[in-house]
C-alpha positions in Angstrom: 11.4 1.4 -22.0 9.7 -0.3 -25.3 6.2 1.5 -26.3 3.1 -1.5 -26.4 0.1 -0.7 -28.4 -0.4 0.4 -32.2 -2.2 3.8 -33.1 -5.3 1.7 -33.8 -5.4 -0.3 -30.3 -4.9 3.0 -28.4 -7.7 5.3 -30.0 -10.3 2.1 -29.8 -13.3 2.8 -27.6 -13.6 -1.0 -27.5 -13.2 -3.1 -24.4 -9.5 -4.8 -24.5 -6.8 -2.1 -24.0 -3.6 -2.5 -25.6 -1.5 -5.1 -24.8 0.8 -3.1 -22.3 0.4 0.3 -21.0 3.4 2.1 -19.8 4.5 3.2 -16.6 4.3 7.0 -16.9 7.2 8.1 -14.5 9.6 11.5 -13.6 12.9 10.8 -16.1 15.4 9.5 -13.6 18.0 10.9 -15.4 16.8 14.8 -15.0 19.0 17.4 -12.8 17.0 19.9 -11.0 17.9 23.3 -12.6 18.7 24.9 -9.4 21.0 22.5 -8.3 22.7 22.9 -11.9 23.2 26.3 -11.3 24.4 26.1 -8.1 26.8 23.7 -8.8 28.0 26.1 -11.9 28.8 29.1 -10.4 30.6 27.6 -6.9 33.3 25.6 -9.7 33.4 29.2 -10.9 33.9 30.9 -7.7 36.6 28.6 -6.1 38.9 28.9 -9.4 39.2 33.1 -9.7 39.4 35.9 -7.3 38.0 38.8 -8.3 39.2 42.4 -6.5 37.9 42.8 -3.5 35.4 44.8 -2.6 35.4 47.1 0.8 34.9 45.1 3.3 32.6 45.8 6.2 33.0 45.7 9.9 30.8 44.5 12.8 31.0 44.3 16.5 30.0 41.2 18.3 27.5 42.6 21.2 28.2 41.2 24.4 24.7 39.7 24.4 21.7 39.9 22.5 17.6 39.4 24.0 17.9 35.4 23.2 21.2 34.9 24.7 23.3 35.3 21.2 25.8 37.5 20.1 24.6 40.4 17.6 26.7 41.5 15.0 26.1 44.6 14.5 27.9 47.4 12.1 29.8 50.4 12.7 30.2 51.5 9.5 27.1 54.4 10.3 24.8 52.4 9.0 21.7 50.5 11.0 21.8 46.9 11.8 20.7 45.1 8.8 18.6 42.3 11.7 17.5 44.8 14.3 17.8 48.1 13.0 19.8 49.5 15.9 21.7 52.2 15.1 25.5 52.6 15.3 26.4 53.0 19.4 23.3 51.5 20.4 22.6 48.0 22.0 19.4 46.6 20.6 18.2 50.1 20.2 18.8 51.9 23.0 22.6 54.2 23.2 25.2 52.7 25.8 26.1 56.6 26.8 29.2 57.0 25.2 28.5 55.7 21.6 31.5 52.8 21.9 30.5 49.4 21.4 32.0 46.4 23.3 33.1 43.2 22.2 35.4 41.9 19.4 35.5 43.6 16.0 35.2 41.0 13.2 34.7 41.5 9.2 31.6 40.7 7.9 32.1 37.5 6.1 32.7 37.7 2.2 33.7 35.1 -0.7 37.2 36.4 -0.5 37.6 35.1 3.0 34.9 32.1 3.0 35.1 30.4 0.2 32.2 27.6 -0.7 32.4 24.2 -0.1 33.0 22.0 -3.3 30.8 19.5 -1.5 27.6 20.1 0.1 26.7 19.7 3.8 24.2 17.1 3.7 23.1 17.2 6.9 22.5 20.1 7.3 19.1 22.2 7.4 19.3 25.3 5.2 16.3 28.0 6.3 13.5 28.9 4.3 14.1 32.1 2.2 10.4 32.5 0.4 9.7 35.5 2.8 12.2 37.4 1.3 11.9 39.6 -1.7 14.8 38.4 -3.7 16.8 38.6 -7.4 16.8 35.1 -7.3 14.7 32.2 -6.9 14.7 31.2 -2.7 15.2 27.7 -3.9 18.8 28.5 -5.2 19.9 29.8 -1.8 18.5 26.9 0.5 20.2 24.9 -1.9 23.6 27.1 -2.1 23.4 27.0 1.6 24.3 23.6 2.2 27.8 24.6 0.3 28.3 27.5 3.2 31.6 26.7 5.2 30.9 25.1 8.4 31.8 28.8 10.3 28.9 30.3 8.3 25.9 27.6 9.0 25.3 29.4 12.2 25.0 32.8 11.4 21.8 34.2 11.2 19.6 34.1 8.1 20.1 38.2 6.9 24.5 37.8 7.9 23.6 34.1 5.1 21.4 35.6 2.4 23.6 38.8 2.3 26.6 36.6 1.4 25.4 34.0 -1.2 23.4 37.3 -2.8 26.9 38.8 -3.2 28.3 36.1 -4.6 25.1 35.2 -7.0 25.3 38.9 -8.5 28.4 38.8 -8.8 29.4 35.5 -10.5 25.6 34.6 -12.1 25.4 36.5 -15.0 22.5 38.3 -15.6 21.1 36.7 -19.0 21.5 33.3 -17.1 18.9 34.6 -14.9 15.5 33.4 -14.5 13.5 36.3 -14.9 9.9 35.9 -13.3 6.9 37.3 -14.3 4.7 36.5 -11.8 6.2 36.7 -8.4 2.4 35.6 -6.7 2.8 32.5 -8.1 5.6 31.6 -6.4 3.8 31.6 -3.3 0.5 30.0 -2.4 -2.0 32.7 -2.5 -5.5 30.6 -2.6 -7.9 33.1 -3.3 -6.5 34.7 -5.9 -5.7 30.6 -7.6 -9.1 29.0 -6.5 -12.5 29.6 -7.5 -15.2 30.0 -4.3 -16.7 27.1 -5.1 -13.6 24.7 -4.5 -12.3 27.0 -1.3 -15.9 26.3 0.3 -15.8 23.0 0.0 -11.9 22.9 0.9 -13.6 25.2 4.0 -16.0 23.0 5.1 -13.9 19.5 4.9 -16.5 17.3 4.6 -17.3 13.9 1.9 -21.0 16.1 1.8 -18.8 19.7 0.8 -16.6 17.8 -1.4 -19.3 16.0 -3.3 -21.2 18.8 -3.5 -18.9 20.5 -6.3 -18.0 16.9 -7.8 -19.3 14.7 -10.7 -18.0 11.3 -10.4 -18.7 9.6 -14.0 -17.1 6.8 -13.5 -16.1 5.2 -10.7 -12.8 6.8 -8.9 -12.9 9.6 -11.3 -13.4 13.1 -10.1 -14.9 15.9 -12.0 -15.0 19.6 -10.3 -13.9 23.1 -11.0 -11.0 24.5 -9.9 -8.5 27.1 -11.3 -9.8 30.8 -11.9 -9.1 32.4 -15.5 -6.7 35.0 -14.6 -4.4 32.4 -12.4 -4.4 30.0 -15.7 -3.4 32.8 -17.2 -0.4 33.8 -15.4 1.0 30.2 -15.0 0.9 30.2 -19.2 3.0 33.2 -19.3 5.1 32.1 -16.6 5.8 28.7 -18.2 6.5 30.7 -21.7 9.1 32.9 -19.9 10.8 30.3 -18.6 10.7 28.3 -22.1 12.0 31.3 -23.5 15.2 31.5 -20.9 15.9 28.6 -21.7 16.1 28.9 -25.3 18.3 32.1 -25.3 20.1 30.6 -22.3 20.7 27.3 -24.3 20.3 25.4 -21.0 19.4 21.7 -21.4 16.8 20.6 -19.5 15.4 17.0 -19.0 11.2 16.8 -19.6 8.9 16.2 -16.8 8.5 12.1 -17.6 10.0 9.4 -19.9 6.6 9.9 -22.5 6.3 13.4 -23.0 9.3 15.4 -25.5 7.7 18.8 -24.8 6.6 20.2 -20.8 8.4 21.6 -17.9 8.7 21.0 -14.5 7.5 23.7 -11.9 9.4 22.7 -9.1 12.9 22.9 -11.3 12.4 27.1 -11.3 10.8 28.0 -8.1 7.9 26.5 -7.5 8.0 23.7 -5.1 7.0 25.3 -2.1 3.7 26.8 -3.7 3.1 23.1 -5.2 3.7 21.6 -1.2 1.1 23.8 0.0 -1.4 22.8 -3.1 -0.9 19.4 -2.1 -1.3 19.2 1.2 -3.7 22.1 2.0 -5.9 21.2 -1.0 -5.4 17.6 -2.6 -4.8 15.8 0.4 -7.8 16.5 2.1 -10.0 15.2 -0.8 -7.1 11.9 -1.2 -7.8 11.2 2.0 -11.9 10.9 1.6 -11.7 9.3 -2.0 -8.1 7.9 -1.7 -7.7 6.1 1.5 -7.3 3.0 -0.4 -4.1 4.3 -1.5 -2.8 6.5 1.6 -4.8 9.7 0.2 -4.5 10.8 4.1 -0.8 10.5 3.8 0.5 11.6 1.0 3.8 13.4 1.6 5.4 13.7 -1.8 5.0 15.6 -5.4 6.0 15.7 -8.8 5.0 19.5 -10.8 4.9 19.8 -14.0 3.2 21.5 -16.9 2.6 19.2 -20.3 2.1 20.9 -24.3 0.2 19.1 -26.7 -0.2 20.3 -30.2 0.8 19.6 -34.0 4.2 21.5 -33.5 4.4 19.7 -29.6 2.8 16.3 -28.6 0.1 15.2 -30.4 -0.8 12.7 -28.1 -0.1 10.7 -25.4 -0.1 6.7 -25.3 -1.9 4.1 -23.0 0.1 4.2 -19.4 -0.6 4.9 -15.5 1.2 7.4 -13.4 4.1 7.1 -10.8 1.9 8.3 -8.3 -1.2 7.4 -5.7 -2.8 10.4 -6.7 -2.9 12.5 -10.1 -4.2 15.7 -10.4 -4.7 17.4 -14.0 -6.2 20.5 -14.8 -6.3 22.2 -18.2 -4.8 26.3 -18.1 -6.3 26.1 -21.5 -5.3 27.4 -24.6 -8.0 27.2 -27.6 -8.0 23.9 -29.0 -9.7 20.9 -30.6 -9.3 17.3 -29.5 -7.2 15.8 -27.0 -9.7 14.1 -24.9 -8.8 11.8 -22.1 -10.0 8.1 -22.1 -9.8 5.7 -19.1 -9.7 2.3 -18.8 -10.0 0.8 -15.6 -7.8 1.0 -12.2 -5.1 -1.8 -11.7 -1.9 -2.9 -9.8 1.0 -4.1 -11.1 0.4 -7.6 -11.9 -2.8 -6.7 -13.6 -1.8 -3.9 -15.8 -2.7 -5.9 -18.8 -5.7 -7.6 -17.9 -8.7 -6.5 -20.5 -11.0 -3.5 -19.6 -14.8 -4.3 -18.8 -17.6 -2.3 -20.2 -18.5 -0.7 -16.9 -14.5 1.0 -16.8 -14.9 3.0 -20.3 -14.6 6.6 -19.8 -14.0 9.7 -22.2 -13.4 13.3 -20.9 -12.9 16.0 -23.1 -10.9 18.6 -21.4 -12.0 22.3 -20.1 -9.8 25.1 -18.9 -9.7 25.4 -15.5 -11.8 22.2 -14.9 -9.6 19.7 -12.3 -9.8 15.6 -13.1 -8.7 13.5 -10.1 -7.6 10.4 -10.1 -5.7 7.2 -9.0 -2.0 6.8 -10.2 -3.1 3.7 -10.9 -6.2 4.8 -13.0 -4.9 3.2 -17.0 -5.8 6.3 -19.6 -4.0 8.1 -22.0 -5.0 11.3 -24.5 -5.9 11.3 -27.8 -4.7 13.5 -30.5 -4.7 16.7 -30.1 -6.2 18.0 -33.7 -6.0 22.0 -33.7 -4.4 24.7 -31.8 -2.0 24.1 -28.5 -3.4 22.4 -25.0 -1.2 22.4 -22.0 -1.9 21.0 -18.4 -1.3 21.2 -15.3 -0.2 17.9 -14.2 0.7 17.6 -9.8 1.9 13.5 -8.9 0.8 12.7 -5.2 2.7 10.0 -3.6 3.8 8.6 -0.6 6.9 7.0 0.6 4.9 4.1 2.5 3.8 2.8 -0.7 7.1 0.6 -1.7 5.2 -1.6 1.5 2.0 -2.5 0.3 1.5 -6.2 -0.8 -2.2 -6.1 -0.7 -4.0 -4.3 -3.3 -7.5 -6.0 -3.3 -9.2 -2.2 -2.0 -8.2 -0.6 -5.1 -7.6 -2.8 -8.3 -10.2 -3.7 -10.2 -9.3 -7.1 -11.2 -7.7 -7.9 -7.6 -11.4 -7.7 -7.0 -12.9 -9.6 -9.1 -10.1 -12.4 -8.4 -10.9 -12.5 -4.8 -14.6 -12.3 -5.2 -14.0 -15.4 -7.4 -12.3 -17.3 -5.0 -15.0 -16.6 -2.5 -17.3 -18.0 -5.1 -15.5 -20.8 -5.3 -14.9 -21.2 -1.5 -18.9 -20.7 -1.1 -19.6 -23.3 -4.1 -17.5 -26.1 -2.5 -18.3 -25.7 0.8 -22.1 -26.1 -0.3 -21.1 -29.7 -2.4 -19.3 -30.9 0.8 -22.4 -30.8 2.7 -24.7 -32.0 -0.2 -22.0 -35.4 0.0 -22.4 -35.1 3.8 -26.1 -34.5 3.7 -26.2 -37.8 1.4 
């Protein structure tokens, strides 16, 4: 994709934009990390065999509360799903202290091995509850590799079985450490300040606006992150840049404009990101956005961007591949870097010149949330001194391949049709002057 627009045209404040701005998308090219990983371990685990390790035995209880057989063990220890211990039946002792059923080994890598090709159909569970070594997202996703005799087993008989095999074939050092486990999970009082939760509370145009500056038109001004949470996600995002340098793992960059960044939902954090999206964005998309399916947005794109002189400087003239952009500044101390905006348009209007009334500057403040159409042309200016880095969360929605009519949102689409009505008004008017004559 060929860059439009000198230095010059980009950092004017005057009224004509360059002559193309980019589409700012996700890199097409990028593999998720966890699906790396997962992929580089089970090639691993299907060419050696290790010794193997003790195995251990259950009994399949006749029937369990739900109508399921329980496995349960006999090796003295209690049920790792129920608790019961050895000779009872969901806790309570059969008499003699024998169990019924079929004995069957607990199912290790030795004697299920992965599939090289993943199930695609089916549904993995969710694993966030869980206090685990490893991020939940690599086991949904080494789930769907589970032999078909394994799918059905219950979640603990599952986790137990890809954790052996993860400490067992990941090596330590290739392990994402965490630093913040709260993160991870979506934990709004401790990320949000009052301010935003009231008004997130209340769900009402009146709440919203009520923290909000809007000026210019479309773009959102309001308060958002507390210190301590911007804090965390910096040290979170440093750890993980740091893994991957002593790791050497390649990584593809959030978008096709940015050389420096991370994405959040690559190491763990897509499920927090889901909640922030629809419990907090899309309730304000859908009052300001419903132009652009704010009330239905069902998709995200995470990602954290680094400006500075030893990062990106800047960032040129584009819009986002997204209906709704949210970006937030975690801080750190900096000069520059201010955000300028030039108008919303669609696709066959990209180009068109900016009016006076669509000129906006914003100079950037930690913890201070800017929302905005996808569509909204900006870009950032240099960043002078020190290191910036946002917080950058892409709203979409799959509907929006369908729309052919764009008249609500785009500026010029506007002035076009209001043009034609002109015109439709002026002739009609000359027709009955010739009549009237």
């Amino acid at each position: 994709m060929r860059k439009f627009g000198d230095e010059m045209d980009i950092l004017s404040s005057s009224s004509s934009p360059p002559s193309s701005p980019l589409l700012h998308t996700e890199n097409p090219n990028r593999p998720k990390v966890k699906a790396v990983l997962v992929l580089k371990f089970i090639v691993c685990i299907n060419t050696f065999k290790p010794p193997p390790p003790p195995a251990k035995i259950f009994t399949i209880s006749p029937m369990s509360f739900d109508g399921a057989s329980t496995p349960r063990p006999i090796d003295g220890r209690p049920d790792p799903v129920t608790g019961a211990q050895p000779g009872h039946a969901n806790g309570s002792n059969n008499g003699a202290g024998q169990h019924t059923g079929a004995v069957v080994a607990a199912p290790t890598y030795l004697t299920h091995r992965l599939r090289l090709n993943p199930n695609s159909d089916h549904r993995p569970d969710n694993y966030e509850d869980l206090e685990l070594d490893f991020s939940p997202l690599v086991f949904s996703s080494l789930e769907r590799y589970l032999p078909p005799n394994l799918l059905l087993q219950t979640r603990d008989v599952k986790v137990n079985y890809m954790r052996e095999i993860l400490v067992r074939y990941y090596p330590e050092s290739d392990r994402i450490r965490r630093l913040h486990r709260d993160l991870y999970t979506m934990h709004a009082a401790n990320f949000f300040v009052p301010s935003f939760l009231r008004a997130i509370n209340e769900n009402t145009e009146q709440g919203f606006r009520s923290i909000m500056s809007e000026p210019s038109p479309g773009i959102f001004i309001f308060e958002m992150l507390q210190p301590r949470f911007c804090e965390m996600l910096l040290a979170e995002v440093e750890n993980f840049e740091k893994w991957v340098h002593e790791t050497k793992f390649r990584i593809m960059r959030p978008n096709t404009m940015n050389k420096y960044g991370a994405v959040l939902d690559d190491f763990g954090m897509e499920t927090m990101l889901d909640k922030l999206m629809e419990d907090f964005i899309r309730p304000l998309s859908k009052v300001f956005f419903a132009e652009v399916g704010g009330s239905t947005l069902d998709a995200h794109h995470g990602f954290v961007l680094e400006y500075g002189m030893d990062r990106d400087v800047d960032l040129g003239f584009h819009v986002d591949d997204s209906e709704v952009t949210l970006n937030v500044c975690l801080g750190k101390q900096f000069s520059g870097g201010e955000l300028f905006f030039r108008g919303v348009r669609c696709e066959k209007h990209v180009n068109t010149e900016t009016q006076s009334e669509e000129i906006f500057d914003y100079s950037h403040v930690p913890g201070r949330a800017v929302l905005h159409r996808g569509r909204h042309r900006h870009g950032a200016r240099a960043t002078t001194s020190g290191n910036r880095i946002n917080l950058l969360l892409w709203c979409r929605r799959e509907l929006r391949k369908y729309q052919k009519d764009f008249s609500s949102w785009c500026a010029e689409c506007q002035r076009e049709k209001k043009e034609r009505q002109r015109q439709s008004v002026a002739a009609t008017k000359l027709v009955f002057q010739l009549i009237a004559e």
